[in-house]
VEXNUVEX-226013 format. One record per atom (N, C-alpha, C, O): residue in three letters; x, y, z. Coordinates in steps of 0.1 Angstrom, whole numbers, padded with zeros to 4 digits, always signed. Layout:
// VEXNUVEX-226013
alaXYZ
...
***
This chain:
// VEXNUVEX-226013
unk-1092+0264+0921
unk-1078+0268+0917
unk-1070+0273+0928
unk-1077+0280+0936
unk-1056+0272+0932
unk-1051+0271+0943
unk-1047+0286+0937
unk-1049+0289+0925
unk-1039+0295+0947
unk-1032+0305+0948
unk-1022+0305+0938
unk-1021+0315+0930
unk-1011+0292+0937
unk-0999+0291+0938
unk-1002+0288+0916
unk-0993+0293+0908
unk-1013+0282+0913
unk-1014+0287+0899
unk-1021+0296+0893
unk-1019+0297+0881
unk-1031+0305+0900
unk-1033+0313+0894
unk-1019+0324+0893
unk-1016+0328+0882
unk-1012+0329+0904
unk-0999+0328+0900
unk-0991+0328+0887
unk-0989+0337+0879
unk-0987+0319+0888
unk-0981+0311+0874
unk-0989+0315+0860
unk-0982+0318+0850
unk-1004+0315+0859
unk-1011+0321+0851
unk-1012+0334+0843
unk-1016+0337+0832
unk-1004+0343+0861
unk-1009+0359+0854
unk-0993+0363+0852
unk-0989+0373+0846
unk-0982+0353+0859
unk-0969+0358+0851
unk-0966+0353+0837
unk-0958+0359+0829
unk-0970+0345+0835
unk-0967+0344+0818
unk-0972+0353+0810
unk-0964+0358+0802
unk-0985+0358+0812
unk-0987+0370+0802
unk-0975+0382+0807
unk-0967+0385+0799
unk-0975+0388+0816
unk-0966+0392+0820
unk-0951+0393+0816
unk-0947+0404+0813
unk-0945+0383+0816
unk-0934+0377+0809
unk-0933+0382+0799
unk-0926+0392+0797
unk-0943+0376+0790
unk-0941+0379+0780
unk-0941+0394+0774
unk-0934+0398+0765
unk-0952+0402+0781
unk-0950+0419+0779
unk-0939+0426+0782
unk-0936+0437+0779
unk-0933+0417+0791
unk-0918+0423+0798
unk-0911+0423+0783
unk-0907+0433+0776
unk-0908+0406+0776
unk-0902+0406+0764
unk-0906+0412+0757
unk-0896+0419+0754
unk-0916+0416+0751
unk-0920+0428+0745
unk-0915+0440+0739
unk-0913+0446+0728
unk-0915+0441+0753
unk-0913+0454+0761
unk-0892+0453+0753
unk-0886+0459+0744
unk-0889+0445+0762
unk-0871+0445+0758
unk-0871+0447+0750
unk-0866+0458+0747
unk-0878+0436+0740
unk-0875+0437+0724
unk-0876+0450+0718
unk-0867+0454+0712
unk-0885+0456+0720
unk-0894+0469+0714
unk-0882+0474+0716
unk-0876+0476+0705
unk-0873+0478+0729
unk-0865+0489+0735
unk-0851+0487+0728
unk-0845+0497+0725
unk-0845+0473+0727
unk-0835+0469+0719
unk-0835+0481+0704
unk-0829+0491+0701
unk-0848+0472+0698
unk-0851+0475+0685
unk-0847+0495+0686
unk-0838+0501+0680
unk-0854+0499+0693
unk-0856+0514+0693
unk-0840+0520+0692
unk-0835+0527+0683
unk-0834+0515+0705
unk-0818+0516+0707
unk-0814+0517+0693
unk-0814+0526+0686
unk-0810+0503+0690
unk-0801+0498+0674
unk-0807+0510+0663
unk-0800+0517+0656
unk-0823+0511+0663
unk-0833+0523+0654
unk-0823+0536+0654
unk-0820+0544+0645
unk-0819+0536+0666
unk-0817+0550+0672
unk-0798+0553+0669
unk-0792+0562+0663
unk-0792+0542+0675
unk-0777+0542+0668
unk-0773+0545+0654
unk-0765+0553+0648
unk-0782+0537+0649
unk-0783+0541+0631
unk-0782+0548+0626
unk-0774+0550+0617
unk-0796+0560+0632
unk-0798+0569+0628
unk-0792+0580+0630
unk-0794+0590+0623
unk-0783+0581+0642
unk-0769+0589+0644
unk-0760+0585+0642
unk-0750+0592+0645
unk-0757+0573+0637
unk-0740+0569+0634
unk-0735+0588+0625
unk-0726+0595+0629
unk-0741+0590+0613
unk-0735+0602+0602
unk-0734+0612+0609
unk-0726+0621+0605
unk-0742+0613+0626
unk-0741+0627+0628
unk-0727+0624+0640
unk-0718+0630+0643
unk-0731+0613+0643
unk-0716+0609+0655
unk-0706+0612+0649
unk-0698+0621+0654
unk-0705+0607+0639
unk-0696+0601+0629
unk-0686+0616+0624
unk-0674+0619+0626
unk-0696+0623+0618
unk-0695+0635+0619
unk-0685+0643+0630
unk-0674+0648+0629
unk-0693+0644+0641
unk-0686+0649+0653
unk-0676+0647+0659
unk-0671+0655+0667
unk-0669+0631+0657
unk-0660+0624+0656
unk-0649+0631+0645
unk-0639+0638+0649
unk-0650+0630+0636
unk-0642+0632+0622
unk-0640+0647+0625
unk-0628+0650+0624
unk-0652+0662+0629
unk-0645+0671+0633
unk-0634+0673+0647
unk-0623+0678+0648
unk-0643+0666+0656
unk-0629+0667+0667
unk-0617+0664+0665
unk-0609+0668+0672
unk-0615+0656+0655
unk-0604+0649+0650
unk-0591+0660+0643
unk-0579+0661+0646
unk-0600+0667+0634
unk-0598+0679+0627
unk-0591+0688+0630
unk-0581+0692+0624
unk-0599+0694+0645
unk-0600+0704+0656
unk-0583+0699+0664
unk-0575+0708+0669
unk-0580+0685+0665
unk-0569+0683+0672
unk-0557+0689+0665
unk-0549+0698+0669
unk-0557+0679+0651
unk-0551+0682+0642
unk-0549+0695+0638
unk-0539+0698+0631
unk-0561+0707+0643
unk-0553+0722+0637
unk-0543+0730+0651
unk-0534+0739+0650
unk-0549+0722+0664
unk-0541+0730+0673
unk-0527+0721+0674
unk-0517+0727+0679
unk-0525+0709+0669
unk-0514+0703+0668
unk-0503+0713+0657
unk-0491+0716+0659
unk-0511+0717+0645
unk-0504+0724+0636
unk-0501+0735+0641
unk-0489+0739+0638
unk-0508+0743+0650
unk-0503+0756+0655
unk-0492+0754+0667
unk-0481+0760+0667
unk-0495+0744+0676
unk-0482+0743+0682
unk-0472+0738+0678
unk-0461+0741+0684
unk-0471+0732+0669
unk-0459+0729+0660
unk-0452+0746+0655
unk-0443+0750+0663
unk-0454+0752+0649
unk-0456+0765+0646
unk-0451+0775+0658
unk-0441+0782+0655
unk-0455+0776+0670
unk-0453+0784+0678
unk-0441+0772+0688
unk-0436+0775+0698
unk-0441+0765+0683
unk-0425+0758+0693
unk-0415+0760+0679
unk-0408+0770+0682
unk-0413+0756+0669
unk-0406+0764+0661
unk-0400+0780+0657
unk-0389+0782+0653
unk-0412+0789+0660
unk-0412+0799+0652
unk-0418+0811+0667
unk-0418+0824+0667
unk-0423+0803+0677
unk-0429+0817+0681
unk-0440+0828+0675
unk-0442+0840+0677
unk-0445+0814+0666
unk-0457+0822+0655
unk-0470+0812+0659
unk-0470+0800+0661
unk-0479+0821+0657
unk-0494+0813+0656
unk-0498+0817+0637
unk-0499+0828+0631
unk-0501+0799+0631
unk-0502+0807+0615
unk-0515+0808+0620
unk-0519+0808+0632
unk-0523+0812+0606
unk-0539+0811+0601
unk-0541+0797+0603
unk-0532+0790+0599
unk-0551+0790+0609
unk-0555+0780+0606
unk-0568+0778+0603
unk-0577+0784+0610
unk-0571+0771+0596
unk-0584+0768+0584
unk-0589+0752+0587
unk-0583+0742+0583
unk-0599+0751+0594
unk-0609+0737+0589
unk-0626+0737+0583
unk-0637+0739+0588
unk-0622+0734+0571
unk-0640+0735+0561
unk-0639+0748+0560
unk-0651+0753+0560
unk-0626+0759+0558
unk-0635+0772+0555
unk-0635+0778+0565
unk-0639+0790+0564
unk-0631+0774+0580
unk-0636+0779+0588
unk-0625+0781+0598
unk-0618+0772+0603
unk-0623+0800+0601
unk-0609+0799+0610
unk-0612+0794+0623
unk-0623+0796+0629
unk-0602+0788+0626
unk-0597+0788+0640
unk-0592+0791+0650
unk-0594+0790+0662
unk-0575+0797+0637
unk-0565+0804+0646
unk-0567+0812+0640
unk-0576+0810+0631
unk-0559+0830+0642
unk-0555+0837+0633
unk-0545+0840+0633
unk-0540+0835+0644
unk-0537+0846+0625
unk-0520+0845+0632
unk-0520+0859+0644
unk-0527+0868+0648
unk-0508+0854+0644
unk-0507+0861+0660
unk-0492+0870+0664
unk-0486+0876+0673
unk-0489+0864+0649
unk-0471+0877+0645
unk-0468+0879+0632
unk-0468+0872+0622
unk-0464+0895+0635
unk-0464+0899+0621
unk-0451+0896+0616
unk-0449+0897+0604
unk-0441+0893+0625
unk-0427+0888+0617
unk-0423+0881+0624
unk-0423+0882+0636
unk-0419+0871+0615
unk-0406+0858+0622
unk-0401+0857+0612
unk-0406+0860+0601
unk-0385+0847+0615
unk-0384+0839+0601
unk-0380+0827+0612
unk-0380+0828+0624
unk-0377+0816+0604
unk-0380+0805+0611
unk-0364+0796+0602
unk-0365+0793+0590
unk-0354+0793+0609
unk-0345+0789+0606
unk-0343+0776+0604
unk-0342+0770+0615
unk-0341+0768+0593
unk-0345+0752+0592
unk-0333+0744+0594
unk-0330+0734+0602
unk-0324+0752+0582
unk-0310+0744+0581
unk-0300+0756+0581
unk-0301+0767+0578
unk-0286+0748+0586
unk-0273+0755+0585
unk-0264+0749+0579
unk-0264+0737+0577
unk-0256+0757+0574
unk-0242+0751+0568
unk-0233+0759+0567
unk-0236+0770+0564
unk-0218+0754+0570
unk-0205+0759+0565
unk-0205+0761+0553
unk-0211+0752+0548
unk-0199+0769+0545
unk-0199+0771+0533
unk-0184+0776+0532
unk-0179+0783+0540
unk-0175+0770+0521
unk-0164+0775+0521
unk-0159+0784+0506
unk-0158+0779+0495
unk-0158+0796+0508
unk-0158+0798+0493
unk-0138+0811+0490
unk-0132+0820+0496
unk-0137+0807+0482
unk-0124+0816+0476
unk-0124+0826+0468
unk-0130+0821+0458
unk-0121+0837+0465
unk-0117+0845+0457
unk-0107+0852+0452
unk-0101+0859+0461
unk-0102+0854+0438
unk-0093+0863+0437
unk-0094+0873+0425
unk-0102+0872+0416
unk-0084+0881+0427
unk-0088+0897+0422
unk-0071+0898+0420
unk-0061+0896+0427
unk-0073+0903+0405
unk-0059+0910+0401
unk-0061+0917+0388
unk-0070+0916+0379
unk-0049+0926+0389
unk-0056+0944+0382
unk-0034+0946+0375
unk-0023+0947+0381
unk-0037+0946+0367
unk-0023+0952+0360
unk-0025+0961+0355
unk-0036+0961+0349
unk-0019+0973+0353
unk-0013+0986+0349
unk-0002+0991+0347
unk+0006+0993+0356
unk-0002+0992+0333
unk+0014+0998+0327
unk+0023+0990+0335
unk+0031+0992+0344
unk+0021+0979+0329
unk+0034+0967+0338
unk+0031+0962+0352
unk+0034+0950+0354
unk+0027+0969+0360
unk+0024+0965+0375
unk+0016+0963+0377
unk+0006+0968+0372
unk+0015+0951+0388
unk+0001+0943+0389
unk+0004+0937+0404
unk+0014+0932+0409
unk-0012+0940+0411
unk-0017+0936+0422
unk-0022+0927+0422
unk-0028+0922+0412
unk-0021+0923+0433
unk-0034+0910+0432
unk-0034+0902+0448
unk-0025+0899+0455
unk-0050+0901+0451
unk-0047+0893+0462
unk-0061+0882+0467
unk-0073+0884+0465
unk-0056+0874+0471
unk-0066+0864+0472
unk-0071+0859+0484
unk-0066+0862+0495
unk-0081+0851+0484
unk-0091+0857+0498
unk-0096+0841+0498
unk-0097+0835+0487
unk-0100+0835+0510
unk-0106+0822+0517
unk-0117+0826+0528
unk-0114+0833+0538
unk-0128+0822+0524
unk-0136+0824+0537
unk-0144+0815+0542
unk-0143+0805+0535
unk-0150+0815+0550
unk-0160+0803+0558
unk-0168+0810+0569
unk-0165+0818+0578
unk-0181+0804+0561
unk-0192+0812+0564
unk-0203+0798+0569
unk-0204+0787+0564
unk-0212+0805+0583
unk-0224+0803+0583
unk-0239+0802+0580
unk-0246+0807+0589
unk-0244+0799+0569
unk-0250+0801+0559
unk-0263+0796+0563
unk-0264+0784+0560
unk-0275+0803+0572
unk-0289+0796+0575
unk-0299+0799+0563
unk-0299+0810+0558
unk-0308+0788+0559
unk-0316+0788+0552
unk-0330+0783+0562
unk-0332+0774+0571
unk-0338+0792+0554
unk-0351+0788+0563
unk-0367+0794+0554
unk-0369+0791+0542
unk-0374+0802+0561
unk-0387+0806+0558
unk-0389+0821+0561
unk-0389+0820+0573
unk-0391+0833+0557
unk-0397+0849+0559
unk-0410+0844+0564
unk-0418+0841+0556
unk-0413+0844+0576
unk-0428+0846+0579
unk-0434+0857+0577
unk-0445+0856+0572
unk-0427+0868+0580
unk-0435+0879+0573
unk-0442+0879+0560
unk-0449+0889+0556
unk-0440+0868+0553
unk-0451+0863+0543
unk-0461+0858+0545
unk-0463+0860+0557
unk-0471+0851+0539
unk-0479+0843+0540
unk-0478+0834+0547
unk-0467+0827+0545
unk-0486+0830+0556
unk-0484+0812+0564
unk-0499+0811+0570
unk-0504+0816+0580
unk-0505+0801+0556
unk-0516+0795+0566
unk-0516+0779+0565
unk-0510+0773+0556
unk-0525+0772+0576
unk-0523+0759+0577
unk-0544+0752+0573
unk-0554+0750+0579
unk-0541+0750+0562
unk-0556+0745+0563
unk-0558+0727+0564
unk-0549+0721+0559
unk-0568+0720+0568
unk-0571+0709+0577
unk-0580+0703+0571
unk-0591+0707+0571
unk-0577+0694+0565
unk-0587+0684+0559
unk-0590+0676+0562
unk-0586+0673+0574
unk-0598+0664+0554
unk-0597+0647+0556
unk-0586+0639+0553
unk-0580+0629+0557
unk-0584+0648+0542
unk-0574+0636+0532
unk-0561+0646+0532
unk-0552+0639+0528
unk-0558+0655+0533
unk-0549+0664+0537
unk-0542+0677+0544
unk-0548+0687+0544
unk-0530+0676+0549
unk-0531+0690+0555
unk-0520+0700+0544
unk-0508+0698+0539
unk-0531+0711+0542
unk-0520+0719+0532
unk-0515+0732+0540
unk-0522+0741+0546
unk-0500+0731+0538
unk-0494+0743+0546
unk-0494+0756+0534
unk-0487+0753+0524
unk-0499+0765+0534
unk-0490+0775+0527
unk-0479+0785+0529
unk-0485+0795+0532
unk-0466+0788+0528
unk-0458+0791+0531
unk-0451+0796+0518
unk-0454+0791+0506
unk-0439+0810+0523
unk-0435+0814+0510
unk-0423+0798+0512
unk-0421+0789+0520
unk-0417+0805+0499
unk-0406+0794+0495
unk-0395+0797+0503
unk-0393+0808+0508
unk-0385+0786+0507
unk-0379+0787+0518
unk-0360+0794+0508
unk-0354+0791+0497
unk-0356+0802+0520
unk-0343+0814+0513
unk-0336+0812+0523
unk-0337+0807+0534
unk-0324+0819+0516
unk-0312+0818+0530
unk-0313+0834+0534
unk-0312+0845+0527
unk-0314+0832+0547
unk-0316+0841+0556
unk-0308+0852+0565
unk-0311+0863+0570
unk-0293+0841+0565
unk-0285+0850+0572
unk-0267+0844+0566
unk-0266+0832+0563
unk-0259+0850+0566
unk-0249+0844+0563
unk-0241+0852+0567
unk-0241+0865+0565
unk-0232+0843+0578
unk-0226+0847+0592
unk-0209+0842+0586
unk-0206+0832+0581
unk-0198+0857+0589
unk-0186+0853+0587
unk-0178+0847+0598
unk-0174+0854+0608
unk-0174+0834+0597
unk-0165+0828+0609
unk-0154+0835+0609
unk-0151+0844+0617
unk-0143+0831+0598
unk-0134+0830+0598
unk-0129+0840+0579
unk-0136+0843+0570
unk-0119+0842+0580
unk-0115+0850+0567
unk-0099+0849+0568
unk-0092+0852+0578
unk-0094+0844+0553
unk-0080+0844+0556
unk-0074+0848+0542
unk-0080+0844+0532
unk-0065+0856+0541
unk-0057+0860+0529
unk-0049+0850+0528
unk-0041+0847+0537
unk-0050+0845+0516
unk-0038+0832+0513
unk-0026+0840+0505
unk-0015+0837+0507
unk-0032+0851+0495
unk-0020+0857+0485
unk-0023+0872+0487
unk-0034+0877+0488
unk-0012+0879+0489
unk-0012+0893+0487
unk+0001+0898+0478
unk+0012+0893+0478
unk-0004+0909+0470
unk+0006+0913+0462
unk+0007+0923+0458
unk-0003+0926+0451
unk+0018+0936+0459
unk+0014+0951+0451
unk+0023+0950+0444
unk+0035+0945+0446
unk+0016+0956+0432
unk+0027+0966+0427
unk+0038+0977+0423
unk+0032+0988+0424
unk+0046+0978+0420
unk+0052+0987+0422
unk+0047+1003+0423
unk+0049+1012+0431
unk+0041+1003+0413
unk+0031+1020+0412
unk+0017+1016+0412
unk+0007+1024+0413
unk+0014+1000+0409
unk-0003+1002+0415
unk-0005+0992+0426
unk-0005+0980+0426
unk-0007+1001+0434
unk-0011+0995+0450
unk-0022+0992+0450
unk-0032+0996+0444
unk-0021+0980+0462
unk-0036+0978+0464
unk-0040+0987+0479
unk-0034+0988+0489
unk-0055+0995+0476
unk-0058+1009+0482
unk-0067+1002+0493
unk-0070+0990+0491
unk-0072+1008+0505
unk-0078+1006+0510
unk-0095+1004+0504
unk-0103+0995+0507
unk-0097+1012+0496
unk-0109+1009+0488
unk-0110+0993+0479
unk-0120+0987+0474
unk-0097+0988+0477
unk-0098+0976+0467
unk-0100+0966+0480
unk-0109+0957+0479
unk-0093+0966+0492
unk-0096+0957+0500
unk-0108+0956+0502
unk-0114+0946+0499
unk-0115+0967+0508
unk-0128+0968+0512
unk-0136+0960+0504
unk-0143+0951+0509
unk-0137+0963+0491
unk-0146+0955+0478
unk-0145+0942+0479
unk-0156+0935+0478
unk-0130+0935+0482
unk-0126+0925+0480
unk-0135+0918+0491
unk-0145+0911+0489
unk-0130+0920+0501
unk-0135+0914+0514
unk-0150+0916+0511
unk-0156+0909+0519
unk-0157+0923+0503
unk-0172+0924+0508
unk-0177+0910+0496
unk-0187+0903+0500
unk-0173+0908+0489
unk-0174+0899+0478
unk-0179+0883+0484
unk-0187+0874+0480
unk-0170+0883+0495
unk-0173+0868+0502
unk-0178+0865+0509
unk-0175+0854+0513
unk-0191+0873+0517
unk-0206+0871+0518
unk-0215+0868+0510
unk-0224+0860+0515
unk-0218+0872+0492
unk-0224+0873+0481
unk-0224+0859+0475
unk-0233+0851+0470
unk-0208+0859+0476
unk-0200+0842+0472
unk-0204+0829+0476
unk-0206+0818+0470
unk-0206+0832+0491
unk-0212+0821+0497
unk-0224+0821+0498
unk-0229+0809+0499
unk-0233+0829+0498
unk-0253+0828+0497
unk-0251+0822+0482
unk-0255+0810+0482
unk-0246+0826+0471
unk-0246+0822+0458
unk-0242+0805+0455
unk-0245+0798+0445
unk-0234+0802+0467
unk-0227+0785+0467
unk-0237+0780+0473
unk-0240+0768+0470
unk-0244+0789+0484
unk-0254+0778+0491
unk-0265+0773+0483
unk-0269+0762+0480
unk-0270+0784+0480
unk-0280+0782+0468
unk-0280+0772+0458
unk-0286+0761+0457
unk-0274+0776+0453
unk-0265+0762+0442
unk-0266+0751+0445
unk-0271+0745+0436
unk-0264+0745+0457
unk-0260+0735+0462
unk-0272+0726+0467
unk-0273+0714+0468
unk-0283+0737+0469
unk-0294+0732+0470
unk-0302+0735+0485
unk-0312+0730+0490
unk-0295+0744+0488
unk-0293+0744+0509
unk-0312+0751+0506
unk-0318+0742+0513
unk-0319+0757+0503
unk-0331+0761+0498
unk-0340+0746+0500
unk-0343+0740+0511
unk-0342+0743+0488
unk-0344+0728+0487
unk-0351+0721+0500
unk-0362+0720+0505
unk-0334+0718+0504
unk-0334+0711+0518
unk-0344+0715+0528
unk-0353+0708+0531
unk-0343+0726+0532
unk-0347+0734+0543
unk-0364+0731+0538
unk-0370+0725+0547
unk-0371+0733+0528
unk-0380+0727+0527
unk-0385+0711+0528
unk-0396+0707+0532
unk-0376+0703+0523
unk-0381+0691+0528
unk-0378+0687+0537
unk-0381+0676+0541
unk-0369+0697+0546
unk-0366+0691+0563
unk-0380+0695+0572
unk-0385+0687+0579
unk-0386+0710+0568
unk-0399+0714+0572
unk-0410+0703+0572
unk-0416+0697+0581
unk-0409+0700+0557
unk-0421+0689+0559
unk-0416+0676+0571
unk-0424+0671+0579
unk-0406+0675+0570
unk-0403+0661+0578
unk-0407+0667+0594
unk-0412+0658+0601
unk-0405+0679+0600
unk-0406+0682+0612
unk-0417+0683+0614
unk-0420+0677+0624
unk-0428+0689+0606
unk-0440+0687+0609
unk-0446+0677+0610
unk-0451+0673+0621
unk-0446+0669+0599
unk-0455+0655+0600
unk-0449+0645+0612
unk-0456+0635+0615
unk-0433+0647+0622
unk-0427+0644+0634
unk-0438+0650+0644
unk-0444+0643+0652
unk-0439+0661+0643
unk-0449+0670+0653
unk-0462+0669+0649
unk-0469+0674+0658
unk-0467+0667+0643
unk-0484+0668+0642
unk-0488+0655+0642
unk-0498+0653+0649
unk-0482+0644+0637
unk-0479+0633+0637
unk-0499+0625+0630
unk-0507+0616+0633
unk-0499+0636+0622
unk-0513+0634+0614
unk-0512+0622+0606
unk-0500+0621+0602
unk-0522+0609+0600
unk-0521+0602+0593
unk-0524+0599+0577
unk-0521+0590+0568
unk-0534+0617+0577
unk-0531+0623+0563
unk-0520+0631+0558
unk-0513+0637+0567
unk-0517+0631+0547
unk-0499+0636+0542
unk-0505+0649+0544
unk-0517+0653+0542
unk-0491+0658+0552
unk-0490+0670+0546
unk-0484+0675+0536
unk-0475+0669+0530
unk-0489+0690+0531
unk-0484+0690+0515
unk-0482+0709+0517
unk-0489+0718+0521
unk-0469+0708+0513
unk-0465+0722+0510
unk-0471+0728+0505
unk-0480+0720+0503
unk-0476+0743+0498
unk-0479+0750+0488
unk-0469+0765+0490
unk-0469+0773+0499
unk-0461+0763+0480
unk-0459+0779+0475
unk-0463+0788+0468
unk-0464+0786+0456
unk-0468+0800+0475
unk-0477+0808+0463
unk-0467+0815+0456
unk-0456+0818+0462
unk-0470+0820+0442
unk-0463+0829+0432
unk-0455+0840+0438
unk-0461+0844+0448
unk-0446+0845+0437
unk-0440+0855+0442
unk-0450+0867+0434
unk-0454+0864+0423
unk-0453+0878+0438
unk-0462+0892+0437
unk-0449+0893+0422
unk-0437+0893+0423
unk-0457+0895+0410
unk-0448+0902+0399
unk-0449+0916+0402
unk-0459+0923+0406
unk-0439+0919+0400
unk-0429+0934+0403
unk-0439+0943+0390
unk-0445+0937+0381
unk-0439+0957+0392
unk-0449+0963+0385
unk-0446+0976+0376
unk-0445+0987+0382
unk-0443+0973+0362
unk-0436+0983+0357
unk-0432+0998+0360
unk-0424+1004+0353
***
């Protein structure tokens, strides 16, 4: 037998244990992917999580200059990190009118008032605000959204009037004029400016977090007052 086939002889067995060998190692690999896909899988779906709550906090602290609570499985992540803000969503002009007249023994005052006001509605952080992180949702809790500040532009008397023995006193003005701050938080309200300011929140966030599970508001109960 020449050289050149024994050779040829002892690589075929060979060969074939190399295949073997592949096969066996293939098999073991795919054995082995399998058997961690739930734990990858897993680890995957929290980091995912983990983005999604620091997404929620910076949303939060570019709005508000607040860090909320944040929550994934139960488990914090953030804690908050201010004990007061309020966080302003929406504004509006508000235009509101008043008038006031007072007769006595024949004589009568009266005078009437126009104002226009800046009326912000938004959120008290100094309440509750946590952000908890799920699969299937992100739930914010926050108190219910109020108007916050109502700013006087402009003020104009359209009618003034005394009368003869009943004047109008520096005390009736004062009242008068105080009336159309109250007038206007009362029109905004009405109008829905509250409301808004909550479903503009939701739209900013889910713009900023840009998560592909819905977020979902929660308002908790206001604390009942205690006889």
């Amino acid at each position: 037998m020449t050289d050149a086939n024994r050779r040829g002889r002892i690589s075929w067995p060979l060969a074939i244990v190399l295949i073997f060998l592949l096969l066996v190692g293939i098999a073991g690999f795919v054995f082995w992917r399998i058997e961690t896909w739930p734990v990858r899988s897993a680890q995957a779906a929290s980091a995912e999580l983990e983005r999604l709550g620091r997404k929620a906090r910076d949303a939060f602290l570019e709005m508000a200059q607040l860090q909320p609570r944040v929550t994934i499985h139960d488990r914090v992540y953030f804690e908050r990190t201010s004990a007061v803000a309020e966080l302003a969503i929406l504004s509006r002009q508000t235009e509101v009118e008043h008038e006031f007249n007072h007769t006595w023994a024949g004589s009568t005052k009266r005078i009437k008032l126009h104002g226009s006001f800046d009326v912000k509605a938004g959120f008290d952080l100094r309440e509750n605000l946590t952000v908890d992180v799920g699969e299937k949702e992100i739930v914010v809790e926050i108190p219910h959204a109020k108007i916050l500040t109502v700013e006087q532009k402009q003020v104009d008397v359209l009618e003034f009037q005394n009368g003869l023995w009943n004047r109008m006193s520096a005390a009736d003005l004062e009242n008068e004029f105080a009336m159309l701050p109250a007038l206007a938080r009362t029109k905004a309200e009405r109008s829905g400016l509250t409301a808004e300011a909550e479903v503009a929140l939701k739209q900013q966030l889910e713009a900023k977090i840009g998560a592909e599970q819905p977020i979902r508001l929660v308002f908790p109960l206001a604390p009942t007052a205690k006889p």
